[in-house]
C-alpha positions in Angstrom: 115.4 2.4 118.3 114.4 5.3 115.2 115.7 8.8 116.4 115.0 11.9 114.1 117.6 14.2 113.5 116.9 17.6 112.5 119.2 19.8 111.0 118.5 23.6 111.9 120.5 26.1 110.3 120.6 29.6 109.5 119.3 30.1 106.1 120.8 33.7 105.0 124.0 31.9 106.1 123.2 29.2 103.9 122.5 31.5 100.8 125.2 33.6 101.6 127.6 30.3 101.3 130.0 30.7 98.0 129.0 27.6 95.4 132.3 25.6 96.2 131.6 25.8 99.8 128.2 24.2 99.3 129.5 22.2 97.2 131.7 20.6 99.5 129.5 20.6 102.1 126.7 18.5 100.2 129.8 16.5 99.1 130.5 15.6 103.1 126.7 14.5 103.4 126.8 12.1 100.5 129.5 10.7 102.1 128.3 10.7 105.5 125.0 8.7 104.2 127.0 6.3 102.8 129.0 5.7 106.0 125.6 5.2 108.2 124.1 2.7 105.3 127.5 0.9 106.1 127.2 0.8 109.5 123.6 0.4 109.8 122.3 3.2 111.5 120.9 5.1 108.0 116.8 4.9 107.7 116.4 7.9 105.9 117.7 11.2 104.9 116.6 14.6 102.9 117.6 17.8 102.5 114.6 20.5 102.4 114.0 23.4 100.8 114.0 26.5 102.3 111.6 27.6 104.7 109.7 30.4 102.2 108.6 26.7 101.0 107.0 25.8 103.6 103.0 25.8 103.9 101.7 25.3 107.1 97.7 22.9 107.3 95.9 23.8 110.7 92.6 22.4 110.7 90.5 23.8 113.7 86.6 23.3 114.2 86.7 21.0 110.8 88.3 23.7 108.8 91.4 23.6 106.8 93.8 26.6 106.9 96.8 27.4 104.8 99.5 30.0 106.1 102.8 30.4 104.5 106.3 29.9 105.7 107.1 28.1 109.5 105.4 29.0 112.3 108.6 29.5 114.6 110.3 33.0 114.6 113.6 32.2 114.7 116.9 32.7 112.3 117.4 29.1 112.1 115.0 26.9 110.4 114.4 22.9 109.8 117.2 22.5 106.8 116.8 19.3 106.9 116.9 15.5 108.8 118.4 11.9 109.1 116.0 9.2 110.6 118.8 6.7 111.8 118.2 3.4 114.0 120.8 3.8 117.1 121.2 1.6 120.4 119.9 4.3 122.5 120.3 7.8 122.9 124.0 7.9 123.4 124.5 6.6 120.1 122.4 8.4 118.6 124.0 11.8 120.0 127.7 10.4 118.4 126.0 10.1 114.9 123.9 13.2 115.0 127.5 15.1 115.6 128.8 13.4 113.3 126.4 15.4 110.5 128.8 17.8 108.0 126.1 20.4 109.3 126.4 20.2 112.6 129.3 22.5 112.8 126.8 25.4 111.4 123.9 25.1 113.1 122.0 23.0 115.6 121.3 18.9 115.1 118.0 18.4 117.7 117.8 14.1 118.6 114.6 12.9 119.0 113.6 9.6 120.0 111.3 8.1 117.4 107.6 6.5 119.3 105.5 3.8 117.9 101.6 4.6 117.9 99.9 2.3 120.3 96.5 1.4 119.8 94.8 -0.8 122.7 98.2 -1.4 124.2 99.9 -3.1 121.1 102.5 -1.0 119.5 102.9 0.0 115.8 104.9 1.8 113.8 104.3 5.0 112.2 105.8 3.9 108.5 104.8 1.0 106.4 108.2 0.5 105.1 109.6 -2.3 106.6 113.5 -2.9 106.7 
């Protein structure tokens, strides 16, 4: 089963982080994607820019609108995910705290669900694996 994996953090900690620190840090996720390809859990994985970044699309009554930034008020935003293939959820919640971020913010596991259409299931992505 896919599970998504999404990194929140806080981002003025993030910025405040001195260069070697990040450094380091982005140094533990290389490896840690490296260790899930090996195993076989890694799908997919990015890190994402900060949340100034982010444009949000609504489209209500056939209308597109644009507003910057998230949606959520909160200190700690989406920093970024893994999509990993896990057993079930147990699994899944031993690699998720296993993420080099996970001791700075939150890591929020959610089960992955294929779009049914006329009771036959189908996954979201094209890629196939």
């Amino acid at each position: 089963m896919r599970y998504l994996c999404l990194i929140y953090l806080d981002e003025q900690r993030l910025a405040a982080m001195p260069e070697p620190e990040m450094g380091a840090l982005n140094a533990r996720h290389l490896a840690f994607n490296d260790g899930l390809l090996e195993s076989g859990h890694f799908v997919e994985a990015e890190a994402l820019q900060a949340a100034s970044a982010t444009t949000c699309v609504r489209v209500r009554n056939g209308k597109v609108a644009l507003t910057d930034g998230p949606y959520a008020e909160t200190k700690e935003m989406v920093a970024g995910f893994y999509l990993i293939e896990a057993r079930d959820l147990n699994e899944a919640v031993q690699v998720a705290s296993r993420i080099p971020s996970a001791p700075l913010g939150t890591i929020e596991v959610r089960p992955c669900r294929d779009l049914e259409i006329d009771g036959v299931a189908h996954r979201a992505s094209r890629k196939t694996r």
